[in-house]
MDTraj code that builds the backbone (N, CA, C; nanometers):
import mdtraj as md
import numpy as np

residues = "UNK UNK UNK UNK UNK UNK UNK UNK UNK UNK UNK UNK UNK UNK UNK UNK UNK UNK UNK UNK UNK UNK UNK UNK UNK UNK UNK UNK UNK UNK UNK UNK UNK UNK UNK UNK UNK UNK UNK UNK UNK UNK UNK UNK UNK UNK UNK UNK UNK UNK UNK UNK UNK UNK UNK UNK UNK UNK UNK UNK UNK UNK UNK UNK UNK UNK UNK UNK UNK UNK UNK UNK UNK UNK UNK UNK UNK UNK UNK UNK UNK UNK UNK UNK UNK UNK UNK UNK UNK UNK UNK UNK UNK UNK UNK UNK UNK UNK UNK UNK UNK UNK UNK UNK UNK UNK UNK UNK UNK UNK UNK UNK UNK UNK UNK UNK UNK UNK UNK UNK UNK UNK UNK UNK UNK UNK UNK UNK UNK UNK UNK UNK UNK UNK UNK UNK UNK UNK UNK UNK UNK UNK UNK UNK UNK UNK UNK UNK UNK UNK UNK UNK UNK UNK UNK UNK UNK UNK UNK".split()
xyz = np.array([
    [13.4317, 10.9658, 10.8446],
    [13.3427, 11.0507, 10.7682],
    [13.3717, 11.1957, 10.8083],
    [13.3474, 11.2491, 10.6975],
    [13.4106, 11.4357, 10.6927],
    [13.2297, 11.4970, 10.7180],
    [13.2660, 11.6548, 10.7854],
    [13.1729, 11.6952, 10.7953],
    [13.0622, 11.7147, 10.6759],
    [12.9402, 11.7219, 10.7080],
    [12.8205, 11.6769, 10.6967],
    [12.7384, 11.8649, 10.6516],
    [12.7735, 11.8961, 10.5266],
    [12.6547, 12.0272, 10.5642],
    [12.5423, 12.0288, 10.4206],
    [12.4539, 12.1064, 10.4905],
    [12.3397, 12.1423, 10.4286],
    [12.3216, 12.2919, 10.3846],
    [12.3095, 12.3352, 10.2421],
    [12.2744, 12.4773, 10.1875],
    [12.1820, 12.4757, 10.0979],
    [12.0908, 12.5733, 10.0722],
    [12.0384, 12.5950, 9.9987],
    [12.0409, 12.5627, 9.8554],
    [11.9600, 12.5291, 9.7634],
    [12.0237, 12.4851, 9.6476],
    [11.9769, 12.6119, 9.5292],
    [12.0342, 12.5767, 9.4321],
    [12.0262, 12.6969, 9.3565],
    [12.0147, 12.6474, 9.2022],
    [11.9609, 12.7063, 9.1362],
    [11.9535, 12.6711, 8.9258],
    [12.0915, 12.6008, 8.8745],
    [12.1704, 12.6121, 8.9552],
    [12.3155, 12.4777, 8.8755],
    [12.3108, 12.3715, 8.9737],
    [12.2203, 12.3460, 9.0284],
    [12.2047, 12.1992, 9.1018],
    [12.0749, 12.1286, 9.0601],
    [11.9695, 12.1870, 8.9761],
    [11.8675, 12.0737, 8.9234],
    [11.9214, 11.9977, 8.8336],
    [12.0493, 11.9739, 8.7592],
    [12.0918, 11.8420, 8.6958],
    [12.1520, 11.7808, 8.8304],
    [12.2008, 11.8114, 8.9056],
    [12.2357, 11.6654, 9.0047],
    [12.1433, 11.6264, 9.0972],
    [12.0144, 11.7009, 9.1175],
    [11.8905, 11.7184, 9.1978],
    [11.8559, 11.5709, 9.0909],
    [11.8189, 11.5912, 8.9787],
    [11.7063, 11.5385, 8.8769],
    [11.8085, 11.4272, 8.8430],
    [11.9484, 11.4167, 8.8748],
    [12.0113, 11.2548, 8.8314],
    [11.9641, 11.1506, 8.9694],
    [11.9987, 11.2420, 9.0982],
    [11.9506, 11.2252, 9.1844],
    [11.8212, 11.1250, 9.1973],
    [11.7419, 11.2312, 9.2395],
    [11.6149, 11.2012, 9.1590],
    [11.6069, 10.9736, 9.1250],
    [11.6141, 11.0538, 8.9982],
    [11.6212, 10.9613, 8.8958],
    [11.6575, 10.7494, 8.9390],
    [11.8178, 10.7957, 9.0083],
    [11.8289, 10.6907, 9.0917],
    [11.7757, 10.6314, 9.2175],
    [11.7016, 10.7182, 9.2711],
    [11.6089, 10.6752, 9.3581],
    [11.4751, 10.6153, 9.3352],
    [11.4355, 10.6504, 9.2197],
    [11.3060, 10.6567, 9.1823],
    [11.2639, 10.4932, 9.1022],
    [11.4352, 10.4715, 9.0348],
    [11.4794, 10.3150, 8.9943],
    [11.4712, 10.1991, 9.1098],
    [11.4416, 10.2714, 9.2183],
    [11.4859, 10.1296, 9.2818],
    [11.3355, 10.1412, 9.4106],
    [11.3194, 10.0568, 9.4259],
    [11.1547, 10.0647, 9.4991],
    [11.2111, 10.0557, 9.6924],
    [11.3390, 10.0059, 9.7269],
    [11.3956, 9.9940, 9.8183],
    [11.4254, 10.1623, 9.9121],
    [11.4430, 10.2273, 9.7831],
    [11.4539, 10.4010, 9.8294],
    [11.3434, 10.5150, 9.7811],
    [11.2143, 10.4345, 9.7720],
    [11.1069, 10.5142, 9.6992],
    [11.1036, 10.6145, 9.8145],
    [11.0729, 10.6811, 9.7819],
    [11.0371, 10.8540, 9.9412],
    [10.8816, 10.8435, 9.8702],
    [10.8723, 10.8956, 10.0071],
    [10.7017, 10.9522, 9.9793],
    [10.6731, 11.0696, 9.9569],
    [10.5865, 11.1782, 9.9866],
    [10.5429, 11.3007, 9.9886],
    [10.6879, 11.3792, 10.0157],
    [10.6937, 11.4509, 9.8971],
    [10.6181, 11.4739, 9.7240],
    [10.6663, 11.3764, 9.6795],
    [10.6035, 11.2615, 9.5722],
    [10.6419, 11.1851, 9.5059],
    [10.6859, 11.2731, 9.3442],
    [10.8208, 11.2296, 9.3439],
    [10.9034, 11.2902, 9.2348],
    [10.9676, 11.1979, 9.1846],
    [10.9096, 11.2446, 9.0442],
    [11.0040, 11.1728, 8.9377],
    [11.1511, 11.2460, 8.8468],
    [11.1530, 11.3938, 8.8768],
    [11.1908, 11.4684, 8.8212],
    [11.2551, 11.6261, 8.8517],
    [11.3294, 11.6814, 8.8670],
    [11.3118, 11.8047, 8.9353],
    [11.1988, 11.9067, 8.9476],
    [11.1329, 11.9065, 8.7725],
    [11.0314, 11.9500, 8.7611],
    [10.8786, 11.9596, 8.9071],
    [10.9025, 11.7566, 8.9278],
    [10.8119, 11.7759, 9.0006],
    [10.8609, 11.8457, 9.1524],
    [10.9536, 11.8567, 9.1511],
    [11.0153, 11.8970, 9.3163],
    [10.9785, 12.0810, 9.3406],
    [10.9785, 12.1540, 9.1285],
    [10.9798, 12.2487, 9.1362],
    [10.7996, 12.2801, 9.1981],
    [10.7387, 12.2352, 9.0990],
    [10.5686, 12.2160, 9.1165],
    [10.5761, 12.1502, 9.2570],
    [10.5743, 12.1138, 9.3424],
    [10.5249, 12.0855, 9.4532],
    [10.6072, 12.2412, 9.5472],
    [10.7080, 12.2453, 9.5319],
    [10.7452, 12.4144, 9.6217],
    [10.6823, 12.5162, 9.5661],
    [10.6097, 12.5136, 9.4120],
    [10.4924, 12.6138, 9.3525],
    [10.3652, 12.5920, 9.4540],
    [10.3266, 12.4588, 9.4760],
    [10.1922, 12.4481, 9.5472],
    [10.2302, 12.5073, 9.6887],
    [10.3118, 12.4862, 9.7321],
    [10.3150, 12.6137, 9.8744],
    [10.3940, 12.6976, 9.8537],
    [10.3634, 12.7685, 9.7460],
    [10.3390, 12.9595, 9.7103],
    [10.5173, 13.0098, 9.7768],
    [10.6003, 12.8941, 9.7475],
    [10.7306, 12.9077, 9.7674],
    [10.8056, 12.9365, 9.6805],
    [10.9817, 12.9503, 9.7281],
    [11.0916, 12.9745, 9.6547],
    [11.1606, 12.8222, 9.6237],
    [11.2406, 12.7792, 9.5424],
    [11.3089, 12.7397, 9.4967],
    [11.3995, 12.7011, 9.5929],
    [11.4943, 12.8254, 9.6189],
    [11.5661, 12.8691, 9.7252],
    [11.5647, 12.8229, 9.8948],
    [11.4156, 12.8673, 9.8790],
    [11.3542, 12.8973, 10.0474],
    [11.3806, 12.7074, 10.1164],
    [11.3296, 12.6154, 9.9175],
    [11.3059, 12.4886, 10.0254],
    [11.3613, 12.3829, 10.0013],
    [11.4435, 12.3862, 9.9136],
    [11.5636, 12.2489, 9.8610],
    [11.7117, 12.2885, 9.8969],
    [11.7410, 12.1803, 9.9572],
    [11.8858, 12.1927, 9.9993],
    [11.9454, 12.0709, 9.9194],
    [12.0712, 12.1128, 9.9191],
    [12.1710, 12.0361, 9.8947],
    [12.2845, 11.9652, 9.9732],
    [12.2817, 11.8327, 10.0062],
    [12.3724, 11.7805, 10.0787],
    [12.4864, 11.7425, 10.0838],
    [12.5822, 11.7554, 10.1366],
    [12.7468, 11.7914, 10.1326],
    [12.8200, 11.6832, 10.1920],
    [12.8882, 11.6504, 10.1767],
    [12.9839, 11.5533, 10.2754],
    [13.1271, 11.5784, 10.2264],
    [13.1960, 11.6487, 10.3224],
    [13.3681, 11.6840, 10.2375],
    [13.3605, 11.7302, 10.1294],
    [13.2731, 11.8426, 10.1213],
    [13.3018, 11.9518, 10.0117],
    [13.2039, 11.8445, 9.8653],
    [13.1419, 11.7482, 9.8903],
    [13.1388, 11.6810, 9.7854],
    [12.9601, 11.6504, 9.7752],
    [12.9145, 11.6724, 9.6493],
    [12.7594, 11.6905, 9.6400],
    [12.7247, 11.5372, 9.6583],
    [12.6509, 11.5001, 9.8001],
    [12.6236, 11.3422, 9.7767],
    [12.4325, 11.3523, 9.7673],
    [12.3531, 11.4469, 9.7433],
    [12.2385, 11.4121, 9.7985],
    [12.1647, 11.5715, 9.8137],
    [12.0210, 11.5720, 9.8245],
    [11.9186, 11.6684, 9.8275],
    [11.8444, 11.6493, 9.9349],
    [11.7800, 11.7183, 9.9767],
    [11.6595, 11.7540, 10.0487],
    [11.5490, 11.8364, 10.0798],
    [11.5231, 11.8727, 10.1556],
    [11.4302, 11.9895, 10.1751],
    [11.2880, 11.9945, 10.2785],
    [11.2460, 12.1447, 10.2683],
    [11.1170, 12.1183, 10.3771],
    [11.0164, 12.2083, 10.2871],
    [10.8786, 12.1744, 10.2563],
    [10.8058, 12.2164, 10.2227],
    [10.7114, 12.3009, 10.2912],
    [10.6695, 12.4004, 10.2620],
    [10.5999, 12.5063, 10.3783],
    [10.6025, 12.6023, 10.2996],
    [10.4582, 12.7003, 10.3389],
    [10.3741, 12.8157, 10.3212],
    [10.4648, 12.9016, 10.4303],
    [10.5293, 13.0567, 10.3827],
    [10.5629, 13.1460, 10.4407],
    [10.4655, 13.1643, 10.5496],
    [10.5301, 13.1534, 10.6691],
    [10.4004, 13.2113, 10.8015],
    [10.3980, 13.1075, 10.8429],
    [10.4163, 12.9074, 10.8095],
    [10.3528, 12.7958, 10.8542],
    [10.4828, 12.7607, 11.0024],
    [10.4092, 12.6865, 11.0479],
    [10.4735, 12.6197, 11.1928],
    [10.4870, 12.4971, 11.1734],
    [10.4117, 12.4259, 11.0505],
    [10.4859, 12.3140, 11.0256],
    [10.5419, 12.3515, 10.8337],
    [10.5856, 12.1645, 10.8560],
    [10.6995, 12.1508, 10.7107],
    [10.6726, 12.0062, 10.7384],
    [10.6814, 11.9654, 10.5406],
    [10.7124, 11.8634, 10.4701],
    [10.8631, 11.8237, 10.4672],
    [10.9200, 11.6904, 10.4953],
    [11.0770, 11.6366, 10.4764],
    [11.0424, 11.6378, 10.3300],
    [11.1530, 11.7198, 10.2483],
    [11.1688, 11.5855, 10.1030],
    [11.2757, 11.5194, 10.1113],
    [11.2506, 11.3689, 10.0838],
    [11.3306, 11.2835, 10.1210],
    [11.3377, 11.2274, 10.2320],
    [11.4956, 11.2734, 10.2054],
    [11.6334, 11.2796, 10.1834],
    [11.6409, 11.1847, 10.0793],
    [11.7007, 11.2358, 9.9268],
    [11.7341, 11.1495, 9.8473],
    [11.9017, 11.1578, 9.8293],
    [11.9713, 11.0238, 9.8040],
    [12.1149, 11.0592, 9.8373],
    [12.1439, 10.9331, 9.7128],
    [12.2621, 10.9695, 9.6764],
    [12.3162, 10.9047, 9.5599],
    [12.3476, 10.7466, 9.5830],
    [12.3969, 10.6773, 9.5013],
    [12.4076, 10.5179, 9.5608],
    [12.5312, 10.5139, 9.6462],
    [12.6096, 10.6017, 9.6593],
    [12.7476, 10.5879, 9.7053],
    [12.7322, 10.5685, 9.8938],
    [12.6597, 10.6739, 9.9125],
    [12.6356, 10.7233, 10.0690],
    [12.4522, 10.6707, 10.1157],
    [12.3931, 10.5971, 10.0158],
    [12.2649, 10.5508, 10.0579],
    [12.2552, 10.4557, 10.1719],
    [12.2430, 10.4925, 10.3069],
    [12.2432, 10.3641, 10.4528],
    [12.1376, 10.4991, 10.5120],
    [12.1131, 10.4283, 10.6338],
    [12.0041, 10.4324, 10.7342],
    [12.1051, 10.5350, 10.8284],
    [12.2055, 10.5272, 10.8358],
    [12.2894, 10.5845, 10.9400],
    [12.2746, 10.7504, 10.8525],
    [12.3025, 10.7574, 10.7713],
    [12.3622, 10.8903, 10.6898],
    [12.2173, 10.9754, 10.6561],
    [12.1142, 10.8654, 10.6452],
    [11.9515, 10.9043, 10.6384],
    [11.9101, 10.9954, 10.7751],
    [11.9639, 10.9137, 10.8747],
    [12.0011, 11.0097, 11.0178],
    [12.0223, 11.1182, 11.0322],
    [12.1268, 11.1184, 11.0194],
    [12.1910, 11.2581, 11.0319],
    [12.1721, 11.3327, 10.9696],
    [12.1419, 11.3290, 10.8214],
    [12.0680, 11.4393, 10.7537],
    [11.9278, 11.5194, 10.8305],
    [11.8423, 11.3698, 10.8714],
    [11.7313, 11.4164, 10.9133],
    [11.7896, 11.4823, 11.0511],
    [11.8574, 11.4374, 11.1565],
    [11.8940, 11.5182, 11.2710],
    [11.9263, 11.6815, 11.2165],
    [11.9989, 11.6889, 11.1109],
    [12.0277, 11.8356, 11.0936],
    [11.9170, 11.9093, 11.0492],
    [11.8398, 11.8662, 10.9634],
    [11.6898, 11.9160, 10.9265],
    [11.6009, 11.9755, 11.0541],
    [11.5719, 11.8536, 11.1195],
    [11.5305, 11.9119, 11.2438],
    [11.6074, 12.0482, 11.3661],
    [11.7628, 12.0401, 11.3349],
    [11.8331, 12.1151, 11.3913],
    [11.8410, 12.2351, 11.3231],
    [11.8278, 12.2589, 11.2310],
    [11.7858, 12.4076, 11.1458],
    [11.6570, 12.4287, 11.1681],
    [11.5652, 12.3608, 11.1692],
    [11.3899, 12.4184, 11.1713],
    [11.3877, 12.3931, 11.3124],
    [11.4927, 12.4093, 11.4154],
    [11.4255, 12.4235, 11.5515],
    [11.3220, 12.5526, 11.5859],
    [11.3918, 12.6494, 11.5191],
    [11.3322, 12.7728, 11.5749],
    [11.2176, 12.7992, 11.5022],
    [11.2247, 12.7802, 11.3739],
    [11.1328, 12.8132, 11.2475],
    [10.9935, 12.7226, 11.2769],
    [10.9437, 12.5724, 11.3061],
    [10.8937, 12.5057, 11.3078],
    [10.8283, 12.4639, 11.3770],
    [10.7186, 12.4135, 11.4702],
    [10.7317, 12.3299, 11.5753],
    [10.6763, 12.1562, 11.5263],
    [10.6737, 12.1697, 11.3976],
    [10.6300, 12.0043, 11.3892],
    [10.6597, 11.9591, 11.2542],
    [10.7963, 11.8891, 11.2312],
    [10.8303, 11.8465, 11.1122],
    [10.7718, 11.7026, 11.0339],
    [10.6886, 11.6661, 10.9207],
    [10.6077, 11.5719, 10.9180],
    [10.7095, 11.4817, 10.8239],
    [10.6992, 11.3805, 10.8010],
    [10.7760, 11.2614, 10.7139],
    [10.7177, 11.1711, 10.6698],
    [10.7274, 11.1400, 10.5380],
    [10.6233, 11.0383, 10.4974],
    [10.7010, 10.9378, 10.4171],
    [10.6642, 10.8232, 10.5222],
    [10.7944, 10.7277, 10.4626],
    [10.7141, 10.5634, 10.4219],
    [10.7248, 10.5522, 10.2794],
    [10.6481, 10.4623, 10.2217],
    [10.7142, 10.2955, 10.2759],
    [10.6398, 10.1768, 10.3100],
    [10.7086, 10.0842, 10.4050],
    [10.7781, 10.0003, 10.3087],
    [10.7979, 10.0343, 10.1751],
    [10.9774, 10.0107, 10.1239],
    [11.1247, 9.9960, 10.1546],
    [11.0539, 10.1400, 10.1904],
    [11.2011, 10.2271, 10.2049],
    [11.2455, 10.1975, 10.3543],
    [11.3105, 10.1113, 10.4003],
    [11.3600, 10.0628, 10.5389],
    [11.4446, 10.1785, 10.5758],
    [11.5602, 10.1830, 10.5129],
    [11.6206, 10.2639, 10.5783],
    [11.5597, 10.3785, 10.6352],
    [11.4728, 10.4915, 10.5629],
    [11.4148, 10.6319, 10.5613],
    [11.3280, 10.5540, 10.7261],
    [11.2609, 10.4429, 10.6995],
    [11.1929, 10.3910, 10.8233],
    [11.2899, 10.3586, 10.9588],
    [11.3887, 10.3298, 10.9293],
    [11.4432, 10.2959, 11.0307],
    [11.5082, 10.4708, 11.1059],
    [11.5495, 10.5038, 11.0256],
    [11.6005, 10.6331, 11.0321],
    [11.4870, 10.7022, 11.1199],
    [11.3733, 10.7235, 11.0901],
    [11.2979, 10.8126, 11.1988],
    [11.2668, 10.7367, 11.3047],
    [11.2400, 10.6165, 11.2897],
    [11.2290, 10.5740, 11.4517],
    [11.3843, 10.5551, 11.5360],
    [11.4690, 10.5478, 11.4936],
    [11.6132, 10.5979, 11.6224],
    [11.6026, 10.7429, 11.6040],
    [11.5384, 10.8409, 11.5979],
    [11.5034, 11.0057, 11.6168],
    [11.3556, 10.9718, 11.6796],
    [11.3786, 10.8782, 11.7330],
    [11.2070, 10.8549, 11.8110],
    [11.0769, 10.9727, 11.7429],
    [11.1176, 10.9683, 11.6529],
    [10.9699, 11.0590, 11.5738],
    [10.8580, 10.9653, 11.5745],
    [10.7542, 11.0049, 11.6594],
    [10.5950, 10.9849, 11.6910],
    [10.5359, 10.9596, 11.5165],
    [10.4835, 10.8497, 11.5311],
    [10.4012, 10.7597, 11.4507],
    [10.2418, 10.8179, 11.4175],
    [10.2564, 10.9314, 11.3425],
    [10.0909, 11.0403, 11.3292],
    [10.0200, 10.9013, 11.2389],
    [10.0044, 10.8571, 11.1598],
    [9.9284, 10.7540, 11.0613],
    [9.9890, 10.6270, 11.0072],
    [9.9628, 10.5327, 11.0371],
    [9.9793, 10.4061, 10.9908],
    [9.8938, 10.3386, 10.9055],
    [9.9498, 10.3451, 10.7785],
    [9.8737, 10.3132, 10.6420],
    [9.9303, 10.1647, 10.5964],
    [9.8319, 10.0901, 10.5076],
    [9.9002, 9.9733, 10.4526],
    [10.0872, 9.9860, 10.3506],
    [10.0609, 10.0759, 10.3008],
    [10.1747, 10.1417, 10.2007],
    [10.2831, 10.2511, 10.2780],
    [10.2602, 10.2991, 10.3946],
    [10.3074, 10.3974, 10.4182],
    [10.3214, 10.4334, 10.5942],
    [10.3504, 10.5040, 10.6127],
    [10.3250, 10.5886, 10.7725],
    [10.3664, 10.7136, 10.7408],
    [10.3327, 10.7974, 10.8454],
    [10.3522, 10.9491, 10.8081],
    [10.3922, 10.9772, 11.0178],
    [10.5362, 11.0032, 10.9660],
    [10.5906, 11.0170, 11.1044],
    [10.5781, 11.2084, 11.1230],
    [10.6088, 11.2559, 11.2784],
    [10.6311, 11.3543, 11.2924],
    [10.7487, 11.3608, 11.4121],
    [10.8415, 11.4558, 11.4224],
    [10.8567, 11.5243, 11.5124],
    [10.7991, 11.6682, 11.5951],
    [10.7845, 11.6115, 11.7088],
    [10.7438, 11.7826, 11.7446],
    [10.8620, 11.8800, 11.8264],
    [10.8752, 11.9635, 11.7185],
    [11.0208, 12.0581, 11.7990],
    [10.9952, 12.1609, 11.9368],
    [11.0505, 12.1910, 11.9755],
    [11.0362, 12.2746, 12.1272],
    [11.0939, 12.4019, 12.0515],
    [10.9910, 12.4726, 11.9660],
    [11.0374, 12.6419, 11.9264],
    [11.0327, 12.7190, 12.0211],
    [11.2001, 12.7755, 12.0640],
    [11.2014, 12.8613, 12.1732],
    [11.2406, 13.0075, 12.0940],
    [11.2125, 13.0456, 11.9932],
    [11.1741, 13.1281, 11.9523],
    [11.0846, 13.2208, 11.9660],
    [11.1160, 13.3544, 12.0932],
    [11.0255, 13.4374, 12.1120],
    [11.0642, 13.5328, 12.0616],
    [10.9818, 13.6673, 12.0485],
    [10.9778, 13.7952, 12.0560],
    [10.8467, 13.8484, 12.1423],
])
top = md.Topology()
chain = top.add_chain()
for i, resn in enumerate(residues, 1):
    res = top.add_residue(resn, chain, resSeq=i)
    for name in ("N", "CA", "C"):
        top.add_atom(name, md.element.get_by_symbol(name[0]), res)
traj = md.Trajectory(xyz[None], top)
């Protein structure tokens, strides 16, 4: 496997965001939780409800130069925490391992920015489940349908 990056996404990536999307949303095995999206639309309206950019909170995921997958963190300018979206990833690269490492890099960009990244992973979706517990992310709520994991980051971010 070729390197692994994450950028910002931009207005010529909501058709592969929203095909995206789309194939995840078909299969109950990769349902994501919070924000539940059916659409880019809704990905746009939920970064509207925290008074965000576009820009500021969807990324796009890379593997060898090649678009496999989206993500993002939801958050109010000024906040110390953030929402995971996702990780939604195409059928090609969809495993528990690659769910990983996305989330490891998520957390490795919001080290400084963050101190508590939340995840809400509906008990479908194994992989997204399995994926935060080998990142030993702490178990905040255990629901019949769901859990809502966190990490808490060590922001050594002073001034």
């Amino acid at each position: 496997m070729g390197p692994l990056n994450i950028r910002p996404a931009g207005p010529n990536d909501f058709n592969t965001i929203d095909d995206i999307i789309h194939i995840n949303a078909n299969d109950s095995s990769r349902k994501n939780g919070y924000p539940f999206l059916n659409n880019v639309k809704d990905l746009e309206k939920a970064i509207e409800s925290y008074q965000n950019h576009f820009h500021h909170c969807a990324m796009m995921i890379y593997l060898n130069k090649d678009s496999i997958g989206f993500t993002g963190l939801l958050y109010e300018e000024g906040d110390y925490e953030a929402w995971v979206v996702g990780p939604y990833l195409n059928n090609l690269y969809y495993s528990t391992t690659l769910i990983q490492i996305v989330l490891e890099e998520l957390l490795h960009i919001s080290h400084n920015s963050f101190t508590s990244i939340y995840l809400h992973v509906p008990t479908e979706n194994e992989a997204l489940m399995q994926a935060a517990k080998w990142l030993n992310m702490d178990v905040l709520e255990q629901k019949e349908h769901y859990f809502t994991f966190v990490a808490s980051l060590n922001n050594t971010l002073t001034l």
